[in-house]
Each structure stands twice: as structure tokens, then as C-alpha cells.
C-alpha positions in Angstrom: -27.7 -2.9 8.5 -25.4 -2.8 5.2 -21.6 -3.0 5.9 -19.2 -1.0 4.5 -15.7 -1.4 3.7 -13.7 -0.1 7.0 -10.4 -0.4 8.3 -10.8 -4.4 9.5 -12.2 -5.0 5.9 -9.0 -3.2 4.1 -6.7 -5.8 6.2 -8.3 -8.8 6.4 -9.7 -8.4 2.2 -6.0 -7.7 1.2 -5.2 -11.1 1.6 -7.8 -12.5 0.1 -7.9 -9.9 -3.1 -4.1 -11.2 -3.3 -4.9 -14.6 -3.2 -7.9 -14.6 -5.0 -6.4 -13.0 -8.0 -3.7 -16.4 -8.3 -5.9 -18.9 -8.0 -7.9 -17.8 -10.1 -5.6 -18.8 -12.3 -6.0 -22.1 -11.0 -9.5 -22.2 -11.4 -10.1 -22.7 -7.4 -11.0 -19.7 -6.1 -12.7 -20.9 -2.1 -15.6 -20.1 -1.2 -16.3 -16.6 -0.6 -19.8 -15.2 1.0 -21.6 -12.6 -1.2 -21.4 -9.9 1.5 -17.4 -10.4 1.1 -17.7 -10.1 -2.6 -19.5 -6.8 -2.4 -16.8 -5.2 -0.1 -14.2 -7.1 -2.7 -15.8 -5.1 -5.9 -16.8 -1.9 -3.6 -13.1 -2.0 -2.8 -11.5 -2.3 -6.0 -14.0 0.9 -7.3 -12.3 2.7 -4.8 -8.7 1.9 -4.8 -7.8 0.2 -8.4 -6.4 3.0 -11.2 -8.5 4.5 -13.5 -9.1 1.9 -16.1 -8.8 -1.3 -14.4 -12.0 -0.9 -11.5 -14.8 -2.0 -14.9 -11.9 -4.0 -16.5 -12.7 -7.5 -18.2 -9.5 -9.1 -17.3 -10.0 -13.3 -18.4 -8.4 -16.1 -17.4 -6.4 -16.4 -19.9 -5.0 -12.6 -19.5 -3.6 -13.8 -15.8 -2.3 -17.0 -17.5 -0.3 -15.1 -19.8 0.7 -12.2 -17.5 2.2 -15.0 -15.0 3.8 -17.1 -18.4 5.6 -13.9 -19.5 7.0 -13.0 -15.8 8.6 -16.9 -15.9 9.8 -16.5 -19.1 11.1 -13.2 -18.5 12.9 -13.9 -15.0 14.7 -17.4 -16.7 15.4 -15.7 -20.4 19.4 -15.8 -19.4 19.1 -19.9 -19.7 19.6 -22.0 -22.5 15.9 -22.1 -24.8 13.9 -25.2 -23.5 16.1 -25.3 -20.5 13.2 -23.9 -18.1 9.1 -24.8 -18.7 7.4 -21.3 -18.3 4.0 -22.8 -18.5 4.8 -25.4 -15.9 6.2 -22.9 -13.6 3.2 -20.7 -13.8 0.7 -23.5 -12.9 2.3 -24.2 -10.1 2.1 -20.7 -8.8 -1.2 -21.2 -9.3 -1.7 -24.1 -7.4 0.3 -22.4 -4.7 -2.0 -19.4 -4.8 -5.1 -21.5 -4.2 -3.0 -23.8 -1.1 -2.4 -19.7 0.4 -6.3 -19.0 0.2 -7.5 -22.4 1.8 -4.7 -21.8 4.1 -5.3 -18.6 5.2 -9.3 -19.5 4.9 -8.4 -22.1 7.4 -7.2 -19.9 10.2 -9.9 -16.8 9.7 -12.8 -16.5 8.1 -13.9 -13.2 7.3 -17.2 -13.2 7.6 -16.9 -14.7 11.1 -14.3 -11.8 12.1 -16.8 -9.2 11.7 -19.3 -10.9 13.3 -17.4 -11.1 16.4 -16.0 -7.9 16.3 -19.7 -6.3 16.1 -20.6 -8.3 18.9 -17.5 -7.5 21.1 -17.1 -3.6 20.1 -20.2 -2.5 22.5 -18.7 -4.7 25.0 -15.3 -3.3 24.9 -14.1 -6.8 24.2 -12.2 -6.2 20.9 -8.9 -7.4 22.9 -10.4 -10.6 23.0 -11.3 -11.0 19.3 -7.7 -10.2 18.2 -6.2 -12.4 20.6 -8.0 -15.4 19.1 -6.8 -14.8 15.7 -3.4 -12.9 16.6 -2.5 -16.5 18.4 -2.8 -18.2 15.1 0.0 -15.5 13.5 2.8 -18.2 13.2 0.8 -20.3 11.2 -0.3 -17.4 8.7 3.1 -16.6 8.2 4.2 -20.3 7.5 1.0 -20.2 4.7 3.0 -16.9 3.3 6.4 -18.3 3.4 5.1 -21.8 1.1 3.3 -19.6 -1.1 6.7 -17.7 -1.7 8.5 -20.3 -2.0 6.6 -21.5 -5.1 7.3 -18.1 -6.4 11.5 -18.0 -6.2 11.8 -19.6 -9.9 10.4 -16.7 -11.8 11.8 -14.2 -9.9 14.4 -12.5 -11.6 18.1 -12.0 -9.7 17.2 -8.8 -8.5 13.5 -9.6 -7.2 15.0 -12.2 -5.5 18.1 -10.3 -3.8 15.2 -8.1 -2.0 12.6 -11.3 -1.8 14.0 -11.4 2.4 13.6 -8.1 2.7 10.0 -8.5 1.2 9.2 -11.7 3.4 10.7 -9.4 6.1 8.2 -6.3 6.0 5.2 -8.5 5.6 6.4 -10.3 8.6 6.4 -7.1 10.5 3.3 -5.6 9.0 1.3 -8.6 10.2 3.4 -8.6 13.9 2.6 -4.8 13.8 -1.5 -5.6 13.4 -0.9 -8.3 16.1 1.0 -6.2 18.4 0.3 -6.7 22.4 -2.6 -9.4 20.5 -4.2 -6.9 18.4 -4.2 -3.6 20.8 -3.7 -1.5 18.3 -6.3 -2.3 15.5 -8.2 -3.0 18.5 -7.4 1.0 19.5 -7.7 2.0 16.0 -11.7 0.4 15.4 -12.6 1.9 19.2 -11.0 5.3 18.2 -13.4 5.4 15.1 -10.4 4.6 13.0 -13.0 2.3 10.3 -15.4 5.2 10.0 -12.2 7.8 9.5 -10.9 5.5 6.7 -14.2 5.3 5.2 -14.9 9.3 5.0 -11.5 9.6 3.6 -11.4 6.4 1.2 -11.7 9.1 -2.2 -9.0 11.0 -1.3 -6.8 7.6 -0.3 -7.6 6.1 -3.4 -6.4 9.1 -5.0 -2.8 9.1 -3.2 -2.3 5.3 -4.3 -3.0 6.2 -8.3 -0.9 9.5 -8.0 2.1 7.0 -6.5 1.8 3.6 -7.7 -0.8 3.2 -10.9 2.2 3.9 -13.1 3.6 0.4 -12.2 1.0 -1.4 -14.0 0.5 -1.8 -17.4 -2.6 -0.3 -19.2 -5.4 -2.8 -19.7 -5.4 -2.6 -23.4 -1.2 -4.0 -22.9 -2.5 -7.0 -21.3 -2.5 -9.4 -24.3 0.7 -7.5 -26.0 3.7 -9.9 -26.7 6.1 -7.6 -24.8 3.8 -8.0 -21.9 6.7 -8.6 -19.8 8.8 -6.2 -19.9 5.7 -3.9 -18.9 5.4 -5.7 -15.5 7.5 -4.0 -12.4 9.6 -5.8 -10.6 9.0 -6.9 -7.2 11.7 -4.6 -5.3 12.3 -2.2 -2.7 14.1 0.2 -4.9 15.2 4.0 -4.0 12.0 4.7 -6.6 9.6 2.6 -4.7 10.8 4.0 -1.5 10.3 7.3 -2.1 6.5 6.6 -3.8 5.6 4.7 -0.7 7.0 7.7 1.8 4.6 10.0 -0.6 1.7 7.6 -0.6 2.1 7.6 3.4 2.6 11.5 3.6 -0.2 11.8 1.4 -3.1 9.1 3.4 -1.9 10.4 6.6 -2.7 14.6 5.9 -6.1 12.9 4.5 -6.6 11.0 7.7 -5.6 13.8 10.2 -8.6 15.8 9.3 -11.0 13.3 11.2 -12.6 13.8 14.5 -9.5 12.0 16.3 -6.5 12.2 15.3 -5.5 8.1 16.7 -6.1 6.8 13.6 -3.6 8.8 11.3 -1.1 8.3 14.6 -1.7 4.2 14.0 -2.0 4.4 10.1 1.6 6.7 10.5 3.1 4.2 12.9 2.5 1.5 10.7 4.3 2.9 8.0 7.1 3.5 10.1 7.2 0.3 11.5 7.4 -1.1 8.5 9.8 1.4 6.7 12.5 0.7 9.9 13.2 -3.0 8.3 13.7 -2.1 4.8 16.9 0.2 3.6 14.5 3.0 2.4 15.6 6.3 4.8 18.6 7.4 3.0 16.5 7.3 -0.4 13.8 9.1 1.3 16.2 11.7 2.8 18.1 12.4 -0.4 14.7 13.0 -2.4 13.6 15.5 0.3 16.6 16.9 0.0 16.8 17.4 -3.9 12.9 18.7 -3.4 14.0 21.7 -1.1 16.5 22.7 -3.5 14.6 22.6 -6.6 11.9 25.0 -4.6 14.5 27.1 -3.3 15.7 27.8 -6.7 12.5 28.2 -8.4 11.0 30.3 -5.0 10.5 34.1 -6.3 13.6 36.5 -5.3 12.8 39.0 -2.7 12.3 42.9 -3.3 15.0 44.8 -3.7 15.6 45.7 0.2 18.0 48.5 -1.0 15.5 50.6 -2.8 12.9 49.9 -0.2 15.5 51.3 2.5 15.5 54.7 0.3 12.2 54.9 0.6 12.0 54.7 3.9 14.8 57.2 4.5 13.0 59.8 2.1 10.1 59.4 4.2 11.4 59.5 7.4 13.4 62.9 5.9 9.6 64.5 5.1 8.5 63.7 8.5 11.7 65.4 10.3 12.1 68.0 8.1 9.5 70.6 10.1 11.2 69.6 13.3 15.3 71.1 11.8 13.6 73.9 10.2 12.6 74.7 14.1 16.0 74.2 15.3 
């Protein structure tokens, strides 16, 4: 029976989309079975923006994208001071060590597998506990991989790079939780097959909220590539797009069978919001949203001339009853 994507593919593809997309750069992208592939290109249809899901992006394109970002992030130093070229290769390099790393500690294909096996058995617990033990050692392949990545940061990308390292740390301790209870709750509540019926209108909250951060694919090979990238922050902007994006995928998700899944999806996001500084941004754009409705809401009717018409009436009606008097 034909997979599709669900749930345990989003989490366990997103790392391997991310790493596949730096090393191959490198030109060492592991060895990836053609099932994953599929769900990899079935995925991006879905979820990519408009323009980017057909998209011939070369190997030279991600060479250059990742040149410009070093260049850009070390343009305050003396010319010659800083090798951009140099700097992006080793990026590279580092994104192929993150996929053999991570490739080392799960293997995707082998993750379903089990999980088929162990869903009619009610052993899903024991699944996640086998790869949730190995956590500490996925996190140490994300913390070299960023590492490599500190020198074309800019200063402000790499003021919120520990808050960054921060929320992935939770995200993954948050899938992990209790050893996995809760994706294991979210796959027995039918949480892959909820995802799956609402995967148009998801893909459609993620391009209403974050396709304007990329550039368009015809920018890709323009000199000022750089200055067209966005920087990796956690910004009042990004803040409020994520809270939409969540609001969004969540009123999506609520209109499955169960509602579990949307309560999982929701407390992820919150999870993950409670370690970065995002509420009072989040507050304050609510806040300027009310207003801007209240002021454009319509006015009431006049109550004054709608109380003179009820007096005039209530006059006809009392009229026969004076007259009798």
C-alpha cells in the first residue's frame, strides 16, 4: 500500500529536507530510499510557495546564495580580510557531517516500518522510546552543524542564534516528551490522517505568512542576491507571522474527527513560543488589530430616532384605550 506524507513524515523529512538542501552544496547528499524521495517531492508540491515547487534551482544557484550570505554577514571587515568562498564550503561540508549524523541515529525508512508494525499493537511507546533515547546525541549533530554556521551570521542573527538553538532544543524535547507520548498520542488519535486531509489548506497558511521571506526564483542569480535573503531572527515581525501561521493550521486542524491533534499541534506551538520573547509582540499586534476593526466597524443606527418610533407607535396603540377614559 502507497504511503503518504503524514504527521511522522513532516517531522522526521524536515530534517532531512534541511540537510539535504546544504549538502547538496557539497555534492554528498546520503543515501536516500526512493519511497523517501517521493514523500520529499510530494512534500515540497504541497508546502513550497507558488513558484519554487517546479523550480530548477542548480548547484551553482545554492553556491552563490550561501557566497552572498558570507559576504554579506562579514562586509563591515577590511576587503580580503574574510574568504567568502572558503566559508561557504565549509558550511557545506558541515551540512553533509549533519545528514550522516542524523542518518546515523534514525533512518527513516526504518521509522515507519516500525511504527506500522507497532500501531496495531498499541506499541508506538516503544518505537519513540528507541529513538527519543538517542535525543542528546541529535542535538550534539545540531549544535556542530551550527557552529560551522556562526561566521556568516550577521551581528544580529547571531545575538538571537541561542535563542534559535534554544527553540529547536525544545521542539525536539517537546516530540520526545514522556519518550515520545505525544506523537505517539497524536498518530493513535488519527493525528497523520488529520494532517493529511488538511495539508491544502496548511500549505496555504505557510505561503499567506512566510513566502514573502524568500526571494523570487528568477532573483536567484541577481548580484544583490543578498540583501534579498531574511535574516535568521526571531523578530516582533516573525513573531507575529508565526502566531498567524499557528492560528491559521490550528482552525484548519480543528475541523477533523478529533480534536487531539489540533490540541498537540496548538501545544507545540506554545511550547515552543514560551522560550522565545515573542508574547508582548503578539499581544501588541492583537491589540492594534482590534482597534483598526473597531474603527472601521459600521456605526450603529441612530437609537434616538428608532426610540420615536417606537413611542409613535406605542401612542397609536393607546390611543383607543384614553379616548375610553
Amino acid at each position: 500500500m502507497e504511503r503518504t506524507p503524514s504527521a511522522t513524515h513532516l517531522l522526521l523529512l524536515a530534517v532531512i529536507v534541511w540537510g539535504c538542501c546544504l549538502a547538496l552544496g557539497a555534492g554528498q547528499l546520503p543515501e536516500v530510499d526512493p519511497a523517501t524521495v517521493k514523500d520529499l517531492e510530494e512534500l515540497g508540491a504541497h508546502y513550497l510557495p507558488a513558484g519554487y515547487t517546479k523550480a530548477n534551482v542548480s548547484l551553482a544557484d545554492l553556491q552563490r546564495l550561501l557566497r552572498a550570505k558570507c559576504e554579506k554577514a562579514n562586509q563591515a571587515l577590511p576587503a580580503g580580510t574574510v574568504n567568502a568562498t572558503a566559508l561557504g564550503t565549509a558550511i557545506e561540508q558541515a551540512g553533509g557531517q549533519l545528514m550522516g549524523c542524523i542518518g546515523g541515529l534514525a533512518n527513516v525508512t526504518e521509522i515507519l516500518d516500525e511504527i506500522e508494525k507497532a500501531s496495531p499493537k498499541g506499541d508506538l511507546d516503544v518505537v519513540f522510546e528507541k529513538y527519543c533515547l538517542r535525543l542528546p546525541q541529535a542535538k550534539a549533530c545540531l549544535r556542530d552543524f551550527n557552529a560551522a554556521l556562526q561566521p556568516c551570521l550577521t551581528r544580529e542573527e547571531r545575538s538571537h542564534n541561542a535563542l534559535m538553538q534554544r527553540i529547536m532544543d525544545k521542539l525536539l524535547e517537546f516530540v520526545c516528551y514522556k519518550n515520545g507520548d505525544q506523537i505517539a498520542l497524536f498518530i493513535a488519535e488519527q493525528g497523520p490522517e488529520c494532517l493529511q486531509a488538511s495539508r491544502d489548506h496548511i500549505a496555504t497558511c505557510l505561503n499567506t505568512t512566510f513566502s514573502g521571506y524568500l526571494p523570487q526564483v528568477g532573483q536567484l542569480s541577481s548580484e544583490n542576491v543578498a540583501d534579498l535573503l531574511p535574516e535568521l531572527v526571531l523578530g516582533p515581525r516573525q513573531c507575529v507571522d508565526l502566531h498567524d501561521f499557528e492560528v491559521c493550521t490550528v482552525r484548519h486542524l480543528e475541523r477533523c474527527e478529533t480534536i487531539t491533534p489540533s490540541n498537540i499541534v496548538e501545544s507545540m506551538f506554545r511550547y515552543v513560543r514560551k522560550e522565545s520573547n515573542c508574547q508582548p509582540a503578539i499581544d501588541r499586534a492583537l491589540q492594534e488589530r482590534r482597534r483598526a476593526q473597531a474603527l472601521t466597524a459600521p456605526e450603529p443606527a441612530d437609537n434616538g430616532a428608532a426610540s420615536l418610533a417606537f413611542v409613535g407607535r406605542l401612542f397609536l396603540l393607546l390611543a383607543p384605550l384614553v379616548a375610553l377614559l
